[in-house]
C-alpha positions as CSV (number, residue, x, y, z in Angstrom):
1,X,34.1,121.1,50.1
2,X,33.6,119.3,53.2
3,X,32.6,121.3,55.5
4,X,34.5,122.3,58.9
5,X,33.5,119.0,61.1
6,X,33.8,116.4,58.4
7,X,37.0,117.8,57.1
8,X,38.3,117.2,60.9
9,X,37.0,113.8,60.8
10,X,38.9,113.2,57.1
11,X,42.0,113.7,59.0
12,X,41.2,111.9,62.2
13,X,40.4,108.4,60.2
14,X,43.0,108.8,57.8
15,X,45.8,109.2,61.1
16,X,43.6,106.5,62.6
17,X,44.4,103.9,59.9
18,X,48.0,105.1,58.5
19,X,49.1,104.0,62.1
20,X,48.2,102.2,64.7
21,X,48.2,99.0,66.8
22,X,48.6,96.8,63.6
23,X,51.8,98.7,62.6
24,X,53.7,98.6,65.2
25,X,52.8,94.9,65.7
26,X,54.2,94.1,62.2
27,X,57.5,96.1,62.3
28,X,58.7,93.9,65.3
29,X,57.8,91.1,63.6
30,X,60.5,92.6,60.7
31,X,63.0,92.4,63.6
32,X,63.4,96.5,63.7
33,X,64.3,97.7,67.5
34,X,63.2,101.6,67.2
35,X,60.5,103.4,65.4
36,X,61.7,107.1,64.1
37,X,58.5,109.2,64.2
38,X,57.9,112.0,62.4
39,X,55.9,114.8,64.0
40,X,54.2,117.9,62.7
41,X,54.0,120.6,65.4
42,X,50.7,121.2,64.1
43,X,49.6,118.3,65.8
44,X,50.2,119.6,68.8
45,X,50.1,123.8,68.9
46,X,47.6,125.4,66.6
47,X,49.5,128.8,64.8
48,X,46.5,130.8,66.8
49,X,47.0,129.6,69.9
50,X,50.8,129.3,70.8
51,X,51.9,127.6,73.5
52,X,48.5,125.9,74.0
53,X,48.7,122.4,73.4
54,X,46.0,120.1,71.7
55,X,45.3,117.2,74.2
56,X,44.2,115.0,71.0
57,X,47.3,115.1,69.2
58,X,49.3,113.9,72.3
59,X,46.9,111.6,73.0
60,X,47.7,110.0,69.7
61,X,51.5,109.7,70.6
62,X,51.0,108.2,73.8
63,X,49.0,105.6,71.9
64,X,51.9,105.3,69.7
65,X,54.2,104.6,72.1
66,X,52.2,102.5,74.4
67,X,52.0,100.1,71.3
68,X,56.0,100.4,70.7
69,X,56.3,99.6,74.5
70,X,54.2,96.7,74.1
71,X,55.4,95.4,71.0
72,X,59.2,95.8,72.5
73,X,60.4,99.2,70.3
74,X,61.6,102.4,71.1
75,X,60.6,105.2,69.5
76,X,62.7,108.5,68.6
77,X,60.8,111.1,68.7
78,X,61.9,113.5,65.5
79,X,60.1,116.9,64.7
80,X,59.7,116.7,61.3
81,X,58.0,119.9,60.9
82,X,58.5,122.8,63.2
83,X,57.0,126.0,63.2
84,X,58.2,128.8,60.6
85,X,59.6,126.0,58.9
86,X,63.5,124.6,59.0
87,X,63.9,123.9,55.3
88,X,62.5,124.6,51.7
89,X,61.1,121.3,51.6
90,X,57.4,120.1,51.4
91,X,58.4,117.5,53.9
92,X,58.8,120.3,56.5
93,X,54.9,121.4,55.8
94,X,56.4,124.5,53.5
95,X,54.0,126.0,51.2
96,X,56.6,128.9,50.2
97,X,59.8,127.4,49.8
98,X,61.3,129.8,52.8
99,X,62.5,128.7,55.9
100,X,61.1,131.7,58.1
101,X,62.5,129.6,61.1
102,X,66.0,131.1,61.1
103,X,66.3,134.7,62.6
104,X,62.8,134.5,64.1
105,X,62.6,134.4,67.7
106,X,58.9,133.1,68.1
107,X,59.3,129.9,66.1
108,X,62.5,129.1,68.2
109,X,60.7,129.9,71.5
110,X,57.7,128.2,70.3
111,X,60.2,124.7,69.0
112,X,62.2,125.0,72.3
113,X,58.9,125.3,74.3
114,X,57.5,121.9,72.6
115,X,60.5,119.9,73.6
116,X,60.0,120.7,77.1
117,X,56.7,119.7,76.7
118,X,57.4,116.5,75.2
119,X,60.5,116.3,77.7
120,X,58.1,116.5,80.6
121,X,55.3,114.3,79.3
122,X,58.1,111.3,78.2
123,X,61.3,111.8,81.0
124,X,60.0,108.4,82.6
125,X,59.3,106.6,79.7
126,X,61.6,103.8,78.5
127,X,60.0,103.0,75.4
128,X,61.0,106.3,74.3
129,X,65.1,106.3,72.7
130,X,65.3,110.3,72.7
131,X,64.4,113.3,70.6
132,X,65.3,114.7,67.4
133,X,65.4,118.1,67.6
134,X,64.9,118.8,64.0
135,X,64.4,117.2,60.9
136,X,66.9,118.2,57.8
137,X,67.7,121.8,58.8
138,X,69.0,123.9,55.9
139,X,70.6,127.2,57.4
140,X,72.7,129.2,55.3
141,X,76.5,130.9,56.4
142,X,74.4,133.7,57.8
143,X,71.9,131.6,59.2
144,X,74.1,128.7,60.7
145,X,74.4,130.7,64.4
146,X,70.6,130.3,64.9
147,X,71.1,126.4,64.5
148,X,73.9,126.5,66.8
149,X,71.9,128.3,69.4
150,X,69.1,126.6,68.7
151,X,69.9,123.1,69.4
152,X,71.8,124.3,72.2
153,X,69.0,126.0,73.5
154,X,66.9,123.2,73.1
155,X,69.6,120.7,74.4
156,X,69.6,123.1,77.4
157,X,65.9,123.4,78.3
158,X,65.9,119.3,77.5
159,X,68.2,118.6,79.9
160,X,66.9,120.8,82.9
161,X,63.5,118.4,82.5
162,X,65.0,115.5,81.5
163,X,68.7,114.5,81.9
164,X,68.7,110.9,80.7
165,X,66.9,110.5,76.9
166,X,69.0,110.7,74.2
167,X,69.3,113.8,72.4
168,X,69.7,113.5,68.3
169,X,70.9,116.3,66.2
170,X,70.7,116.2,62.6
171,X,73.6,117.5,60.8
172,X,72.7,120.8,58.0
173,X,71.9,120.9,54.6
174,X,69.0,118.5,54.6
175,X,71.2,116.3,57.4
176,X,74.0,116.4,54.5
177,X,76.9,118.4,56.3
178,X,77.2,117.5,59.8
179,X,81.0,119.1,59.6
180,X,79.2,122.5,59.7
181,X,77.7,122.0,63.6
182,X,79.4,123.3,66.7
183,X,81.7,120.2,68.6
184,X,80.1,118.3,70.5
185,X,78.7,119.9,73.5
186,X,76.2,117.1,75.6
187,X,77.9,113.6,76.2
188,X,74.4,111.6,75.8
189,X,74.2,113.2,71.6
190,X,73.9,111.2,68.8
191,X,75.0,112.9,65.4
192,X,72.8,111.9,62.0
193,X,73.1,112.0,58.6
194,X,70.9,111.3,55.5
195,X,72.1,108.8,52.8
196,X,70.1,109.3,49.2
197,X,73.3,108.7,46.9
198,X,72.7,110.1,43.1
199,X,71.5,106.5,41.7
200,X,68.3,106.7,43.7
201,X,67.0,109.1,42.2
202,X,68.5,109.9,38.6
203,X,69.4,106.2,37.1
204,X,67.0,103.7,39.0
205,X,70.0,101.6,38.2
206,X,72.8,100.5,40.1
207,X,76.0,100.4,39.8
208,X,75.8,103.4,37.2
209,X,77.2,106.2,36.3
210,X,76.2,109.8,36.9
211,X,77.5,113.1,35.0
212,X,80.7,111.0,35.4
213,X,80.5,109.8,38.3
214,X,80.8,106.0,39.4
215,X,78.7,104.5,41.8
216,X,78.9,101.4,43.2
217,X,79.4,99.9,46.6
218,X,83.3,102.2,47.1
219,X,81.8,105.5,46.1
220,X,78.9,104.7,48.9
221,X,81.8,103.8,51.2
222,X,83.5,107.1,50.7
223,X,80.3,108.7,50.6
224,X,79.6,107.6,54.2
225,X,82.9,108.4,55.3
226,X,82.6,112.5,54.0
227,X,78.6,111.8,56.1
228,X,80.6,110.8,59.0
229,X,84.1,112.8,59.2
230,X,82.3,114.8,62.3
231,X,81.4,111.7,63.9
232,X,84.4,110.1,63.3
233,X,86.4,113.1,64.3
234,X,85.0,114.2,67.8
235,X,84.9,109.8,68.6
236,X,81.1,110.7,68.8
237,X,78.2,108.1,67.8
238,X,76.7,108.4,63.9
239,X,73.1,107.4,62.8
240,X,71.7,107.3,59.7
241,X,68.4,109.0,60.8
242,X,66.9,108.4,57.0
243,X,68.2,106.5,53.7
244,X,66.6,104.6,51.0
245,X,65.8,104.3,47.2
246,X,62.6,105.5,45.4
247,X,61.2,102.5,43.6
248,X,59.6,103.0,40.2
249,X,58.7,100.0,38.9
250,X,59.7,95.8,38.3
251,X,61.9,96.2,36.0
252,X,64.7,98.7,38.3
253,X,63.7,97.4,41.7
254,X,66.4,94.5,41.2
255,X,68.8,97.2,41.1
256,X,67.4,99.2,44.0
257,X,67.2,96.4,46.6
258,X,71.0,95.7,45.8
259,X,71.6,99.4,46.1
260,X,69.6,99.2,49.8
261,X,71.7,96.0,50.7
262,X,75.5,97.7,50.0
263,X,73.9,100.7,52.3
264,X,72.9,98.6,55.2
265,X,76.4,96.7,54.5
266,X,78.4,99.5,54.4
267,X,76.8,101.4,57.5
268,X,77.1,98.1,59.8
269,X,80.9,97.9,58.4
270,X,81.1,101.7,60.2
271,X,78.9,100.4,63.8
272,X,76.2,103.3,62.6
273,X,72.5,102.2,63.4
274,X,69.8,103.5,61.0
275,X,66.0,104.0,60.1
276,X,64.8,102.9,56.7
277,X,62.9,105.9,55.0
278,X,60.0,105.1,55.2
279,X,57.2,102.8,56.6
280,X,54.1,103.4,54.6
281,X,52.7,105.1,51.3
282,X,51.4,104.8,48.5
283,X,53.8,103.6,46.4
284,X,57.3,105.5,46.0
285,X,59.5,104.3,48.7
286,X,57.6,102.6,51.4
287,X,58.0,98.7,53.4
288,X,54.3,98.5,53.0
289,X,52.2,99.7,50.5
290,X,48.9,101.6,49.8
291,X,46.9,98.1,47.8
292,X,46.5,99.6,43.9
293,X,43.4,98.7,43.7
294,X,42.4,100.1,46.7
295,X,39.2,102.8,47.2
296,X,41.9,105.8,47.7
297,X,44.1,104.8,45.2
298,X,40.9,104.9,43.0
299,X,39.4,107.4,43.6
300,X,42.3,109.8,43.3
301,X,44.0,108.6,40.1
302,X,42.8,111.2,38.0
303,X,44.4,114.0,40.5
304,X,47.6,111.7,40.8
305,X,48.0,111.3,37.1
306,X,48.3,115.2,36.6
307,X,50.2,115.6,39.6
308,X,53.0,113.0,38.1
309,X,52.4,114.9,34.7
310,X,53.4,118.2,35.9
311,X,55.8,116.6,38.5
312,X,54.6,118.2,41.5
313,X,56.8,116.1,43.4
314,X,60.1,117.3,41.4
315,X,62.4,115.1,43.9
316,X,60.8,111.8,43.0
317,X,59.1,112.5,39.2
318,X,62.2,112.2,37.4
319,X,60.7,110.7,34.6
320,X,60.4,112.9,31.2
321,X,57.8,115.1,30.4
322,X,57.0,117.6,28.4
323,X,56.7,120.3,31.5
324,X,60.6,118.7,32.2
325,X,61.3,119.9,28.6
326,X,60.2,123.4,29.0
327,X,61.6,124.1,32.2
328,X,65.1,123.1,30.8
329,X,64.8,125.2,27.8
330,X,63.7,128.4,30.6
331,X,66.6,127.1,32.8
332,X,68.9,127.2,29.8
333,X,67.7,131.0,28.3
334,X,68.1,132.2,32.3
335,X,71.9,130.9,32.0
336,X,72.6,132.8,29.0
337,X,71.5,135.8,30.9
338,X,72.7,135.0,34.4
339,X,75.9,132.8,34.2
340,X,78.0,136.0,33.7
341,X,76.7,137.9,36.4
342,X,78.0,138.1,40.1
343,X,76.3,135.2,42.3
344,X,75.4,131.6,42.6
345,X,73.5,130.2,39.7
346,X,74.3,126.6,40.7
347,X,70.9,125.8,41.7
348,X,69.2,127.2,39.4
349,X,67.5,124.6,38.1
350,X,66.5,123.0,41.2
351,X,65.0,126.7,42.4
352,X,62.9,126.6,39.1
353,X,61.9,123.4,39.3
354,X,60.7,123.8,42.9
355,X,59.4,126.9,42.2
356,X,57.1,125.7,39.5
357,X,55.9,122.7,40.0
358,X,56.2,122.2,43.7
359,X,54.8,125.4,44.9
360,X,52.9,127.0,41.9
361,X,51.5,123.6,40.1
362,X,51.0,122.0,43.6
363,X,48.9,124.7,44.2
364,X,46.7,125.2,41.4
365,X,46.0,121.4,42.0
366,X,44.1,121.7,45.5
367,X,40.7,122.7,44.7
368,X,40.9,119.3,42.6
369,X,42.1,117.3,44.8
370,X,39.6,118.7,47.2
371,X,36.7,118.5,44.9
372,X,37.5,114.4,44.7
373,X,35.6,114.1,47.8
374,X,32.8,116.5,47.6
375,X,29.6,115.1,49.0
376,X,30.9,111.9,51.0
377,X,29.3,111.0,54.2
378,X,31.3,110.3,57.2
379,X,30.6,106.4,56.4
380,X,31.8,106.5,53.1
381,X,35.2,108.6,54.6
382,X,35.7,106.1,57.1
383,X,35.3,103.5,54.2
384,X,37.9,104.9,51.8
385,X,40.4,105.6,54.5
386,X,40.4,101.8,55.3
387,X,42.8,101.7,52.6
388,X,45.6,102.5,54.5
389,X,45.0,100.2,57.0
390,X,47.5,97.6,57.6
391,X,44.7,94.6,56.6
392,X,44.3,96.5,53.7
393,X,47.8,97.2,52.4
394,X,50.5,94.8,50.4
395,X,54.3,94.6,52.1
396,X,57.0,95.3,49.4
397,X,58.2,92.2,49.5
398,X,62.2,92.4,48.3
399,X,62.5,94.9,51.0
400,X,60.5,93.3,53.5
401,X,63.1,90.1,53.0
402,X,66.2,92.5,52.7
403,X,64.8,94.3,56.3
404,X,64.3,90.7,57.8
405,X,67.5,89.2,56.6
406,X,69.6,92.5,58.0
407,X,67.6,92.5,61.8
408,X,68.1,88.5,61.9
């Protein structure tokens, strides 16, 4: 639609303006003392060229952290996305739902290969905390030896470059079961979990209830606890590498702040430190927000209303629908079929879900969402992608005074 070079340039302003100098500036006015970024290793080793790194995209990182320096952060360094892909998840750049990573010796080589660039490029820099080897890995019983070896591996080739940064490993099962990695093998390793209980994304209410289930502030408690058994167990430190609430609106966001202020509670009760999930966006989750009446927020509304309508993003649009309504009804005629048969049919609705709207319907909705920009010039890009600059963009404000009041 755009054409090779002004494609590139689309991308390059809208990186430009999602984060930079004003940013980082703000969030230590918030009080924060680290900065958890997340990397795609696309930004740095194109899939044609292995093990030939891009200058620009760490160029962009030692911006990042010059400004974090400056501004008196550190910043973990956590690979969000790695090549072959870690877990099902869109959030690990997945466009098939299979994490090829596991049992494929070329996207570990490649991974472990990255971190000793990254190693060598940021041994001597003190404004960097450490690195997180990888974002939310999901590896099944036959898969969990190749995360074993892997973040030893990585720990290993790490360490020869750089023996002082600290090393973060995320715990399996989307950083859920941290019970189910090897003891603790490097004394300079901090163990993380992920904390998204049930209310944030079903009820928007809180305390509620949930397919029985009580939650309030003691079912987060002993939720943390199961997190943090490991931790706990091997007298090894615990950080809550992501946690937070989706907001969806005035009316529940009462109820989601308190939520987000018996989780910061209950992990400084336990000494765990944390990073809020997330920064920025346009609207879902983030401290700071895309404005709504903003040239990117108006331009793609049309593309964003049928992506909500066919809930594209299953994990957040848990509103109903009538695509929600026909996928239970196919999820309920598959269980009258299946639920006697040999296997696990657990996550069955989940798989279809995923299956449907995140890969197939998220799919069939690119050539529109391409098609929104057809014809801009490179003025009116860099224009529209002003909207996520930090001038531009409206702080949250119950969870900007929630974030202040905790890093007082």
């Amino acid at each position: 639609v755009l054409g090779r070079e002004k494609a590139a340039f689309f991308f390059e302003r809208f990186l430009d303006y999602f984060l930079n100098e004003d940013d980082i500036r703000y969030i230590s006015t918030l009080g924060a003392t680290a900065v958890r970024v997340a990397l795609n290793y696309r930004h740095f080793e194109a899939d044609e060229r292995p093990f030939d790194y891009l200058t620009e995209g760490f160029a962009r990182l030692d911006r990042l952290v010059g400004w974090a320096a400056k501004y008196g952060l550190h910043v973990v360094l956590d690979l969000h996305a790695v090549s072959g892909c870690q877990n099902p998840g869109w959030h690990s750049d997945n466009p098939g739902r299979q994490a090829h990573f596991w049992g494929q010796k070329v996207f570990e080589d490649r991974t472990v290969a990255l971190w000793e660039e990254l190693a060598r490029r940021y041994a001597r820099e003190p404004a960097v905390a450490g690195y997180n080897l990888m974002n939310e890995p999901v590896a099944s019983e036959v898969e969990l030896p190749w995360l074993h070896r892997y973040y030893r591996r990585a720990t290993e080739a790490i360490r020869a470059i750089d023996p002082d940064h600290i090393i973060f490993l995320d715990g399996n099962h989307y950083a859920q079961r941290c019970e189910e990695l090897e003891a603790p093998f490097d004394d300079n390793t901090v163990y993380s979990y992920h904390f998204y209980p049930e209310p944030v994304l079903e009820k928007r209410i809180y305390p509620t209830e949930v397919e029985g289930v009580r939650y309030d502030r003691e079912r987060l408690q002993t939720i943390l606890a199961e997190r943090a058994a490991f931790m706990s167990q091997h007298q090894v430190p615990a950080w809550a590498g992501e946690f937070g609430t989706v907001f969806t609106g005035q009316s529940t966001e009462e109820y989601q702040l308190r939520m987000v202020a018996d989780m910061i509670d209950i992990m400084a009760d336990a000494g765990h430190n944390w990073t809020l999930w997330h920064y920025k966006d346009i609207g879902p989750m983030g401290t700071v927000l895309v404005a709504p009446d903003s040239e990117w927020m108006q331009r793609t509304a049309p593309i964003r209303s049928a992506k909500s309508a066919l809930r594209c993003d299953y994990w957040i649009e848990r509103h109903e629908s009538d695509i929600g309504q026909r996928l239970n009804a196919l999820v309920t005629s598959i269980r009258l079929v299946a639920d006697a048969l040999p296997g696990d049919w657990s996550g069955l609705s989940e798989d279809v879900y995923a299956s449907v709207c995140q890969e197939t319907l998220s799919r069939s909705l690119l050539p529109g969402f391409a098609e929104q920009f057809r014809g801009m010039t490179e003025n009116q890009i860099d224009s529209m992608m002003q909207s996520f600059a930090f001038k531009n963009c409206v702080p949250r404000k119950g969870l900007v005074d929630l974030l202040r009041a905790a890093w007082r």
